[in-house]
C-alpha positions in Angstrom: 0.0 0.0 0.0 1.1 3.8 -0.7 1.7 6.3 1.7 -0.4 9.0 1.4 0.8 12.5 0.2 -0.6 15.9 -0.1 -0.3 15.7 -3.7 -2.0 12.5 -4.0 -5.2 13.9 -1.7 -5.6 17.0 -2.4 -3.4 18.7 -4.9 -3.8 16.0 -7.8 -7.8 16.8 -7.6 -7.7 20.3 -7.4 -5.1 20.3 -10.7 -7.8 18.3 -12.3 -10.6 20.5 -11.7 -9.1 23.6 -12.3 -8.4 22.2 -15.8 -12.2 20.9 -16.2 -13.2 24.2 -15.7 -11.0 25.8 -18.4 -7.3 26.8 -16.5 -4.2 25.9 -17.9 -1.6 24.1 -15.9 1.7 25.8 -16.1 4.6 23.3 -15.3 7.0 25.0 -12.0 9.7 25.5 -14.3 7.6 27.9 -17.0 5.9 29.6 -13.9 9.1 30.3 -12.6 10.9 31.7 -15.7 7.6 33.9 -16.9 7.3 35.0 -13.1 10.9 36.6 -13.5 11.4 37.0 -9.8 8.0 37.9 -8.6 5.3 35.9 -7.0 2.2 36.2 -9.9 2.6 36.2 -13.4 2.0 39.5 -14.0 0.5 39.6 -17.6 -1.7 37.0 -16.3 -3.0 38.8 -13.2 -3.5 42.5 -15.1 -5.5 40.4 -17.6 -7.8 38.5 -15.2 -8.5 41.1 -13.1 -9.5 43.2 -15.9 -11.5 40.3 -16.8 -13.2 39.5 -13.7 -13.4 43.2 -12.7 -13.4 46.1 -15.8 -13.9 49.1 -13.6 -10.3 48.5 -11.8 -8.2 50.9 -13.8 -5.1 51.6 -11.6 -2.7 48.9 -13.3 -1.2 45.7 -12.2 1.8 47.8 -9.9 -0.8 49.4 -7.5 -2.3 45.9 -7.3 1.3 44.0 -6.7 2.1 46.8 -4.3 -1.0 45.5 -1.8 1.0 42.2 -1.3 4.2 41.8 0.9 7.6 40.7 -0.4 6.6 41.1 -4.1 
């Protein structure tokens, strides 16, 4: 019998769904390089939040500024 892992349990089916509902999976090592030293892909976040909220207009940097050690 396996041993049980976070990834098995809970990560694994939370990859899945995200993708049934239309994410994309970005492997670690893409993340990391399109991240280019900050914590959110950037492009990504500006878009979405336009997206999911069109009447925020102050930019990506005033949003990134709200959270530490980015």
């Amino acid at each position: 019998m396996s041993t049980p892992t976070e990834h098995r349990i809970v990560q694994a089916r939370i990859l899945a769904y995200a993708q049934e509902i239309g994410w994309t999976f970005v492997p670690r090592e893409e993340a990391e390089a399109r991240r280019e030293g900050s914590l959110f892909l950037e492009g990504v976040l500006e878009g979405k939040v336009g997206e999911l909220n069109p009447r925020w207009g102050e930019g990506v940097g005033v949003l990134l500024a709200r959270f530490p050690g980015n």
